[in-house]
N, C-alpha and C positions, 0 to 999 in steps of 0.2 A: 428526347428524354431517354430513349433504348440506347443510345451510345451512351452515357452516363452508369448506366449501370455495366455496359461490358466492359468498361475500362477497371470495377474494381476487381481484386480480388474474389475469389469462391465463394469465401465466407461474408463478403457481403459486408464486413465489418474492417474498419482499420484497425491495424496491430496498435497496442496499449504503448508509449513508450515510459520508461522509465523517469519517475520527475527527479530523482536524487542524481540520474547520470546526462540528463538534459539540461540543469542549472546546476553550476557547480557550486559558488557562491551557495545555494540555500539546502546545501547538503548535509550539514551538520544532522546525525541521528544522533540524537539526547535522550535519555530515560523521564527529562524533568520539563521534557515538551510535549506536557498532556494535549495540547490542542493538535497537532501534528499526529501523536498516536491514535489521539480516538479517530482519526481516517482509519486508520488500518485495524480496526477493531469493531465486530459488528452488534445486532444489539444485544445479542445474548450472552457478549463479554469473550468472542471468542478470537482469534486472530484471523484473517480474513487469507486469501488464498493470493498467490502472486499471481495466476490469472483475473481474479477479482481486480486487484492494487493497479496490474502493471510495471510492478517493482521488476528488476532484474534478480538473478538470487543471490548477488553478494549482498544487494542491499536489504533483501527481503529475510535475510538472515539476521543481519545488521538492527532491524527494525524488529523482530520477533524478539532479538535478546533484547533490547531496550526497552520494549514490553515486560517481558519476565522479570526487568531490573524494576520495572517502577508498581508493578504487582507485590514484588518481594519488599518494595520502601513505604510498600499500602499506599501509595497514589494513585493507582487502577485498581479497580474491584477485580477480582479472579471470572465473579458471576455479576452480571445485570441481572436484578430484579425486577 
C-alpha cells in the first residue's frame, strides 16, 4: 500500500483534465445549454474557477462568455437565491 502512494504526484491528487479538449464530438459551448452551464456555475450564481472546472483557458473563456450570453438572454439568474 506505501508504494501506491509514492508513485503519485506531491499533491496527492491527479491533474483535472479538460472535458471540452478530451471529447471533441461533445464540445459544442452554447449559451442555450443551461444544463451544461449550470456545471460551471456555483450555487451563489457565481462562475466557478478553472481550477474548480478543469477547463483549459481557451475553453474556460469560451464557457464564461456563454454564461454572460445566457445571463444577458435572462436564462441564468445573475444571483441565486
Amino acid at each position: 500500500m506505501a508504494d501506491d502512494r509514492d508513485s503519485r504526484p506531491r499533491g496527492g491528487r491527479r491533474r483535472k483534465v479538460c472535458r471540452f479538449c478530451a471529447r471533441r464530438e461533445d464540445s459544442a459551448i452554447d449559451y442555450k445549454n443551461l444544463q451544461m452551464l449550470r456545471n460551471y456555475v456555483d450555487d451563489r450564481g457565481r462562475i466557478k474557477k478553472a481550477r474548480q472546472t478543469g477547463t483549459c483557458r481557451r475553453h474556460q473563456s469560451r464557457v464564461a462568455q456563454a454564461i454572460k450570453r445566457a445571463r444577458e438572454m435572462a436564462l441564468l439568474p445573475y444571483t441565486m437565491d
